[in-house]
C-alpha positions as CSV (number, residue, x, y, z in Angstrom):
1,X,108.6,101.2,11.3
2,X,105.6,99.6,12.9
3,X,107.6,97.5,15.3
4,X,109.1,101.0,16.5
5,X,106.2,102.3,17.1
6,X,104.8,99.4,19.2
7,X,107.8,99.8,21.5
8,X,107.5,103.3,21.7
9,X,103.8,103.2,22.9
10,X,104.6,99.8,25.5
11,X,107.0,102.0,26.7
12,X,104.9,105.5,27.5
13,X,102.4,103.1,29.0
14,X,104.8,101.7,31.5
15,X,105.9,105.4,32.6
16,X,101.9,106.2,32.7
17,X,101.3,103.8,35.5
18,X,104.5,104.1,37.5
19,X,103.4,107.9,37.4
20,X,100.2,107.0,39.4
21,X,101.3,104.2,41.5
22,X,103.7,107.4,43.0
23,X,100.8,109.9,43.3
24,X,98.4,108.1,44.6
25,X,99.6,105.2,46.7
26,X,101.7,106.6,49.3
27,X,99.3,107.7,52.3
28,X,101.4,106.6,55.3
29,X,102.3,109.9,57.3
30,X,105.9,110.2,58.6
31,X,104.4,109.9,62.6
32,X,102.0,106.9,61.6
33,X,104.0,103.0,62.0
34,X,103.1,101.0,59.0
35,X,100.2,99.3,59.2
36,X,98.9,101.5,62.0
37,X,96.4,104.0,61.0
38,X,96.7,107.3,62.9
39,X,92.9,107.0,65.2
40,X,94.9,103.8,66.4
41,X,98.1,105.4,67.5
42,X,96.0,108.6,69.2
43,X,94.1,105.8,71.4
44,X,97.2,104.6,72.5
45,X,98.0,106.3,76.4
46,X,101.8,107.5,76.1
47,X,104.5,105.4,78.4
48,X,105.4,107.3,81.5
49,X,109.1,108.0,82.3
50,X,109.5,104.1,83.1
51,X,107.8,103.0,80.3
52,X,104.6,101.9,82.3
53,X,101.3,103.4,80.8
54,X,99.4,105.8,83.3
55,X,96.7,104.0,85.6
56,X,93.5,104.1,84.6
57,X,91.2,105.7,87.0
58,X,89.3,103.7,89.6
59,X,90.8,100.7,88.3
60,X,90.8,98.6,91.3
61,X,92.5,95.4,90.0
62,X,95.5,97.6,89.4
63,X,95.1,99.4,92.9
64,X,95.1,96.1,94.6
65,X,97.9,94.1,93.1
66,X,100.6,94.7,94.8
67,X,102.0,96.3,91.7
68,X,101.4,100.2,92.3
69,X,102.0,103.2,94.7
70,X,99.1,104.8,95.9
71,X,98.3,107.8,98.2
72,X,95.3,107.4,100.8
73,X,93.0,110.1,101.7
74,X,89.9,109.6,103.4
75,X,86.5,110.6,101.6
76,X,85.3,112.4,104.8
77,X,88.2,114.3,104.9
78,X,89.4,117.7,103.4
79,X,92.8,118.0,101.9
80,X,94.6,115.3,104.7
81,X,96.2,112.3,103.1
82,X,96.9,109.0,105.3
83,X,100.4,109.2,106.8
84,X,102.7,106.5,108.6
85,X,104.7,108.6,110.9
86,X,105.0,105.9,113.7
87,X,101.5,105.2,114.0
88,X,98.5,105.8,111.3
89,X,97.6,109.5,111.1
90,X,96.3,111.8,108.7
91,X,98.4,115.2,107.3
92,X,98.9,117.9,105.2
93,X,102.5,117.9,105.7
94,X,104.6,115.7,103.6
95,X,106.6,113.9,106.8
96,X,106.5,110.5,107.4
97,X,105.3,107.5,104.6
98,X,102.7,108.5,102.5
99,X,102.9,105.8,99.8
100,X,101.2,102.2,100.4
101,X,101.5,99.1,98.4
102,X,98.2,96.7,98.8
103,X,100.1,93.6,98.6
104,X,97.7,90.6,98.3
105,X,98.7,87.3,100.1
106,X,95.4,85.2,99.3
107,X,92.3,84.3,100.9
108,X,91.1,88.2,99.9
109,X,93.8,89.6,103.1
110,X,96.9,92.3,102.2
111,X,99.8,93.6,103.9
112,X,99.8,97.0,103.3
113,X,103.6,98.6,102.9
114,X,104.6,102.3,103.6
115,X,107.2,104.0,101.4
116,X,108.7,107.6,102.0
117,X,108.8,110.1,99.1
118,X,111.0,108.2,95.9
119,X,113.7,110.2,94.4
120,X,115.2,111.5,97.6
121,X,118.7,110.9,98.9
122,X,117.7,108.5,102.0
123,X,117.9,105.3,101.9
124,X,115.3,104.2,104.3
125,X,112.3,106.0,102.1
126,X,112.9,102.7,99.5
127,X,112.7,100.2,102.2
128,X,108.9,99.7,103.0
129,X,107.1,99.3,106.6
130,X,103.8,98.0,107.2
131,X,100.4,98.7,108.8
132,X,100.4,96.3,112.3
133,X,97.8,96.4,114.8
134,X,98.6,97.8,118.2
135,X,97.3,96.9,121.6
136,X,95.0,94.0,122.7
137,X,91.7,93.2,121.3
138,X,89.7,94.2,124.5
139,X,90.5,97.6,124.1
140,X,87.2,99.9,122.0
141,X,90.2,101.3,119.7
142,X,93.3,99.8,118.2
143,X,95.9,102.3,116.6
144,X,98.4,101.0,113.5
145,X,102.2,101.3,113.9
146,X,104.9,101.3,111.6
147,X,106.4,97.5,111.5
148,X,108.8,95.4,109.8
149,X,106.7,93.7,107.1
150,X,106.1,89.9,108.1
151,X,102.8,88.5,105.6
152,X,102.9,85.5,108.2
153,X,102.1,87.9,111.6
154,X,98.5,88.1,111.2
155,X,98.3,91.7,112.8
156,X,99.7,92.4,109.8
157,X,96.7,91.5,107.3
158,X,93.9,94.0,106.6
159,X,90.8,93.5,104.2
160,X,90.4,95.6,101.4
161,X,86.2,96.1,100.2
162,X,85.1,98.1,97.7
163,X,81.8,100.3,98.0
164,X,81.7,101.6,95.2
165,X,82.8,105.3,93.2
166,X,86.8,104.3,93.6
167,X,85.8,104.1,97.3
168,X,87.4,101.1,100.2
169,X,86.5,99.9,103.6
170,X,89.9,98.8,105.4
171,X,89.4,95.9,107.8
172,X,91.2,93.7,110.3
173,X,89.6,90.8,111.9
174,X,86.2,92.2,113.6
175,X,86.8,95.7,113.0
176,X,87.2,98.7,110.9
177,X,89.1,101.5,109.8
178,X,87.3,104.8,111.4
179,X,88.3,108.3,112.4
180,X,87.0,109.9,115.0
181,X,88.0,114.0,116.2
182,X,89.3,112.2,119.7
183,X,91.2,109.5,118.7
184,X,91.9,109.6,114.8
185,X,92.3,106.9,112.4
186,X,91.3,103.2,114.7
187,X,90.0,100.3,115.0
188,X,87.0,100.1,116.0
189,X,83.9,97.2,115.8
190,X,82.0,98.2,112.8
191,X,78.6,98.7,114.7
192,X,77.9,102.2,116.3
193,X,79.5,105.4,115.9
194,X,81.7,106.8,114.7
195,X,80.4,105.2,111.0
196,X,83.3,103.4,109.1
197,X,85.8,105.6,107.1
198,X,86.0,104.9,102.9
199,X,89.4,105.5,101.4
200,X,90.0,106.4,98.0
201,X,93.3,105.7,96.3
202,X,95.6,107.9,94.0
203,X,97.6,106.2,91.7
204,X,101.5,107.3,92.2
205,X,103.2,105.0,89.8
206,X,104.7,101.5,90.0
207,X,105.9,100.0,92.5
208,X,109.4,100.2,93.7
209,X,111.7,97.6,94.1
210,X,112.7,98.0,97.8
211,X,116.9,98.7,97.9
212,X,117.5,95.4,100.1
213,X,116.1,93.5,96.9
């Protein structure tokens, strides 16, 4: 009789503490990974439709490597975004490449490829030009036209400086990027007027790979 009762209260222990192992040990939310704990996954910036995260603002190591889209406008300007319809401009319109790729190739110089709009049925959008100098260097003002991109042509490296609040100087040799009401977006020598232009840049997304590989 006593050993039955000694079994029978080993036994309601047992149940006892499988009873509170069940209520209180099991915190993990359906939406929370194992070993995750929910502030962690919140921090976390969701994937974009190609599974890259979203830019970071102003970060310039991703703006300059060659890895991401980005749309130009000028800080002096008001609305206009930096276009390559034949030669460099500035619009409101969406004709012509509005899309550049700072593409570093050392010694702190880029070539700096145009794309059309992605997602559209033609062809050429996907296949990138580049900025290239036009005219000779006596000239006061040296326009950009659209080029086939050649890192080795050296009218086809710019510098890239930052000056601070997401803001760029774009250089080529002796000279900078400036706009003036007369002429637009030039070359010019960075003394006198017009003062040099600063750029910011708006993340568009990765890169694309261009459709001749």
């Amino acid at each position: 009789m006593t050993r039955m009762k000694w079994i029978t209260a080993a036994v309601m222990l047992a149940a006892t503490g499988a009873l509170a192992a069940c209520q209180g040990g099991g915190t993990t939310t359906p939406d929370t990974a194992a070993g995750t704990s929910p502030a962690t996954a919140a921090a976390t910036p969701p994937a974009t439709s190609t599974g890259v995260p979203p830019t970071p603002a102003g970060d310039t190591a991703l703006a300059l490597s060659g890895k991401r889209e980005v749309a130009m406008v000028r800080v002096q300007a008001s609305g206009a975004v930096v276009t390559l319809d034949g030669e460099l401009v500035e619009t409101s319109g969406r004709n012509g490449r509005q899309l550049f790729v700072p593409t570093p190739i050392g010694g702190d110089q880029y070539v700096i490829k145009a794309y059309g709009a992605a997602g559209t049925d033609h062809p050429a959008n996907d296949e990138p030009s580049c900025w290239q100098m036009n005219g000779i260097d006596v000239e006061d003002a040296l326009t950009v036209h659209a080029a086939v991109c050649d890192e080795d042509n050296p009218i086809q490296r710019f510098t890239i400086t930052a000056k601070g609040e997401g803001a760029y100087v774009i250089g080529s040799e002796s000279r900078v990027l400036k706009h003036s009401k007369a002429d637009g977006l030039t070359f010019r020598d960075p003394g006198g007027a017009p003062a040099a232009s600063t750029f910011r840049f708006v993340d568009r997304g990765p890169a694309r790979v261009p459709a001749g590989g």
